[in-house]
Structures are given as C-alpha cells and as structure tokens.
Backbone bond lengths (Angstrom), bond angles and torsions (degrees), N, CA, C in turn:
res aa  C-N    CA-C-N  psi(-1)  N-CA   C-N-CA  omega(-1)  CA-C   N-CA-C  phi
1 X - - - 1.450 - - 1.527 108.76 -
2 X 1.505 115.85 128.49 1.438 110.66 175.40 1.779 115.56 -76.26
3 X 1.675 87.05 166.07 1.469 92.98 -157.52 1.605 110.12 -91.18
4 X 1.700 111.41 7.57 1.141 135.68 176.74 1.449 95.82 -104.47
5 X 1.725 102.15 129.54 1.836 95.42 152.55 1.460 123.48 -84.53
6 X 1.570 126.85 -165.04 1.387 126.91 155.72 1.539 122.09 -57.29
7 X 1.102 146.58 130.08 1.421 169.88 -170.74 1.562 96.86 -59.19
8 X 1.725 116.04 132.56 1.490 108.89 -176.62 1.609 86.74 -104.86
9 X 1.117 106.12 -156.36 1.771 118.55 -157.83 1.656 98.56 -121.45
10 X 1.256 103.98 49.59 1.817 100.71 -179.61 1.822 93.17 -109.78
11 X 1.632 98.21 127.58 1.519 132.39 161.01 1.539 87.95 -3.86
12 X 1.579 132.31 127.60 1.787 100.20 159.04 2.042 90.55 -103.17
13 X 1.224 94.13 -165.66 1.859 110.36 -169.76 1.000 98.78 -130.01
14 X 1.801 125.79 122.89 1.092 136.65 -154.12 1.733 98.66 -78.71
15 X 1.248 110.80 154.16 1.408 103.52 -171.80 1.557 105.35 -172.99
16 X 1.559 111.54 120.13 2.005 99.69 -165.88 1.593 94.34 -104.06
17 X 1.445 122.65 136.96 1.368 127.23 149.40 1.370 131.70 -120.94
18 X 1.224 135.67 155.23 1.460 121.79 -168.47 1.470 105.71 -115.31
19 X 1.312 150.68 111.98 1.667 169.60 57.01 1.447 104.34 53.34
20 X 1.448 103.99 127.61 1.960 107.06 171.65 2.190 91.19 -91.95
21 X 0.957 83.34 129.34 1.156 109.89 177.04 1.745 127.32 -23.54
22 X 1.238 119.13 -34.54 0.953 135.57 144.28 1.783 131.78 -52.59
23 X 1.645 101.30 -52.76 1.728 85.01 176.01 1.630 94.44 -88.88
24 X 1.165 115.26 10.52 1.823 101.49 166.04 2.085 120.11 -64.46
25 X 1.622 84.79 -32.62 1.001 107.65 -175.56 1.567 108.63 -69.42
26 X 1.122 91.54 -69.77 1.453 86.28 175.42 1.488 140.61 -65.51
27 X 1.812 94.88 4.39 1.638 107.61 174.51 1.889 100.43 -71.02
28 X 1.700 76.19 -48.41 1.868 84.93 -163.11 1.698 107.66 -56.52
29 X 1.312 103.81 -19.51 1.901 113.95 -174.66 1.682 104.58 -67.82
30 X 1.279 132.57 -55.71 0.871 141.42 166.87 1.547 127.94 -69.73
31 X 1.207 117.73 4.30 1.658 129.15 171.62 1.559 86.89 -82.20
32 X 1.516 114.50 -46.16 1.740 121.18 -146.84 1.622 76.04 -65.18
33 X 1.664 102.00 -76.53 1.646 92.11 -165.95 1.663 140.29 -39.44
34 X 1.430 102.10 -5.11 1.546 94.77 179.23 1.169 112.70 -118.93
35 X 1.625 120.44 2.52 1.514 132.20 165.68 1.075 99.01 109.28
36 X 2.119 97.94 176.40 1.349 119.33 -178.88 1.200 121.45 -49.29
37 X 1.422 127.01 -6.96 2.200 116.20 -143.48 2.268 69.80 -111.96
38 X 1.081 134.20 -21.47 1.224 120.06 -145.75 1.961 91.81 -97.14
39 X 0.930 107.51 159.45 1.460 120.49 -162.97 1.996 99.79 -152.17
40 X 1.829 106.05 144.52 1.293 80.97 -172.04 1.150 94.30 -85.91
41 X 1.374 147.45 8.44 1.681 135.04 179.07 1.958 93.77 -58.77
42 X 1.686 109.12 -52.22 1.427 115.28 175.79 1.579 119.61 -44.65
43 X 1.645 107.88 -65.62 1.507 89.31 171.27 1.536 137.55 -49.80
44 X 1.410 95.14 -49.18 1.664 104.83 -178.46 1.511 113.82 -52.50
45 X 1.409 124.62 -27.64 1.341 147.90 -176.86 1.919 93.18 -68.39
46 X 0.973 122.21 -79.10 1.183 132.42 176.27 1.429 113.71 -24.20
47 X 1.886 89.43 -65.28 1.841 92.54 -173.76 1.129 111.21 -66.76
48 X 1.465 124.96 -15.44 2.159 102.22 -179.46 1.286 89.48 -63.72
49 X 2.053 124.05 -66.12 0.920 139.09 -118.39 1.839 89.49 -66.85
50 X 1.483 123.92 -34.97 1.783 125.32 149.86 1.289 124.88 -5.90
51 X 1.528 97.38 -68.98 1.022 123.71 -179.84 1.250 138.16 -71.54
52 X 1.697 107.29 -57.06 1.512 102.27 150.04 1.560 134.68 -46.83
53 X 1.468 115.72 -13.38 1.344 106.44 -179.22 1.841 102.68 -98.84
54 X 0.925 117.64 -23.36 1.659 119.00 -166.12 1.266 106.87 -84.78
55 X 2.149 120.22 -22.03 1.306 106.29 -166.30 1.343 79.35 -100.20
56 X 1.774 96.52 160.39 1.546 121.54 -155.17 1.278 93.83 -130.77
57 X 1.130 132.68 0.98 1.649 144.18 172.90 1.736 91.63 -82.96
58 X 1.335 119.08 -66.94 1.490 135.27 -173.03 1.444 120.49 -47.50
59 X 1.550 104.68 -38.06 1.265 110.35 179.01 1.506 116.57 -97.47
60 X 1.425 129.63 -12.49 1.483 122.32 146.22 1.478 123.18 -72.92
61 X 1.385 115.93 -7.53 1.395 137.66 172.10 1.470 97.40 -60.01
62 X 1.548 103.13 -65.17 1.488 109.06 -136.36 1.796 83.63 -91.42
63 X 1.290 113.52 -12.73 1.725 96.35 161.35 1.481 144.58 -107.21
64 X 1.997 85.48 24.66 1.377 83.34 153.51 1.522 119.31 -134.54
65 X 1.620 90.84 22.21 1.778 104.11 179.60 1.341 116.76 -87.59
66 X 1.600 148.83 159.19 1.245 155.96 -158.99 1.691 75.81 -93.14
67 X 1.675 101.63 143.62 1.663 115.96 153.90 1.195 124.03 -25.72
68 X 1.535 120.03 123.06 1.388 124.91 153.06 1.754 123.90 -35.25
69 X 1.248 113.38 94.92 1.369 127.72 -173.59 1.505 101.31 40.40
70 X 1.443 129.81 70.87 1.104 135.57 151.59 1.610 115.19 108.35
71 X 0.869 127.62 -129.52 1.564 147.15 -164.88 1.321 101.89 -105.44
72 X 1.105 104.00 -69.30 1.433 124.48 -157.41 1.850 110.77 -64.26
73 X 1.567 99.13 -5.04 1.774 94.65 178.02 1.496 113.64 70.87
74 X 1.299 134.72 3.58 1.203 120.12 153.68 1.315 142.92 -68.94
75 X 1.675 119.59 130.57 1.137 103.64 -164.86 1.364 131.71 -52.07
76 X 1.497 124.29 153.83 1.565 107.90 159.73 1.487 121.89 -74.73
77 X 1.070 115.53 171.55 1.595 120.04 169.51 1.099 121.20 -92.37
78 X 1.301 114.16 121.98 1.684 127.40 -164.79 1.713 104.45 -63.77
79 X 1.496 109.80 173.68 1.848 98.95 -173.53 1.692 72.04 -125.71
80 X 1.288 119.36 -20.99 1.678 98.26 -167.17 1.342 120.88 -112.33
81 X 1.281 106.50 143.91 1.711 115.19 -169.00 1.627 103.75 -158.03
C-alpha cells in the first residue's frame, strides 16, 4: 500500500521548482504507481507536508516565527530557484 493517499480537490498554489534528474524520475515512477488522479505537484505536496510535520526543528521554528505572509497563511514567494 502506498504511503501517499488519493489527492483531494483543494485549489493547489502555483509554485515552480527544479529536480536533479534522477528523483525527477522517480517522481514520475511513483505518479505511475498510484494512478491517473495523482500528479507530481500532489506527491511533492504530500512529501513536504511529511516532513513538515515530523521535523521538530521546523515546528519550534515555525512557533516562534511571525505568520506566513500574514494572517491569512498564505504562502510567501520563494526568491530561490
């Protein structure tokens, strides 16, 4: 059983990153395995959201940092790519 579920229907936020070629590969390998509805914007979405919850560095970070661009929780816009 994958460690990703099926993808719900929330708005996503456009956002470009660039992949070494290899885990590109293996993004697109694991889209195949979990079917048509999965997209890698979906996985990659998943795997921070992994991540953001397990690292414990991130989350004393993020509770003693001012809101992500305001109140409202929207992301900021990254400067690096």
């Amino acid at each position: 059983m994958p460690l990703i579920p099926p993808p719900t229907n929330d708005k996503p936020v456009p956002y470009a990153i660039r992949l070494a070629p290899d885990v590109a590969a293996q993004l697109e390998a694991y889209c195949e395995m979990l079917g048509d509805t999965a997209t890698a914007s979906y996985v990659i979405e998943f795997a921070l959201k992994s991540v953001f919850k397990r690292d414990n560095d991130f989350a004393a970070y993020r509770a003693n940092a001012a809101p992500v661009n305001g109140a409202n929780g929207t992301p900021a816009k990254s400067k690096r790519l």
